[in-house]
C-alpha positions as CSV (number, residue, x, y, z in Angstrom):
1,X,-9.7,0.5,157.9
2,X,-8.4,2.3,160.9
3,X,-4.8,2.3,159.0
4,X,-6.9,4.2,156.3
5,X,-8.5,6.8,158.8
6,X,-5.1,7.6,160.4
7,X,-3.7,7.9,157.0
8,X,-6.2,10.5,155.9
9,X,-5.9,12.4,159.7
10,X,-2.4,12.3,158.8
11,X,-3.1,14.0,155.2
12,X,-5.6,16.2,156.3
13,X,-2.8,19.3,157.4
14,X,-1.4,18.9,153.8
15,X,-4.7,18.9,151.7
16,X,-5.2,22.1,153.7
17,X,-2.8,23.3,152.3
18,X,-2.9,22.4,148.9
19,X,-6.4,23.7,148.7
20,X,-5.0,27.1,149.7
21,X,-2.4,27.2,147.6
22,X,-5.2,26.0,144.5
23,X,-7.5,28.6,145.7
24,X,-5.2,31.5,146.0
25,X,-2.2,30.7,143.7
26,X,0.0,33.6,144.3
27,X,3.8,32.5,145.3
């Protein structure tokens, strides 16, 4: 499990990011 958290504290800059670029989607 603590592979799993450091996974997601890994991913958590990127889904950042994809949620910005989702919620504004202007390239």
């Amino acid at each position: 499990m603590a592979l799993h958290a450091s996974y997601l504290s890994f991913m958590q800059p990127f889904n950042n990011l994809l949620v910005e670029i989702v919620s504004e989607p202007e390239f």
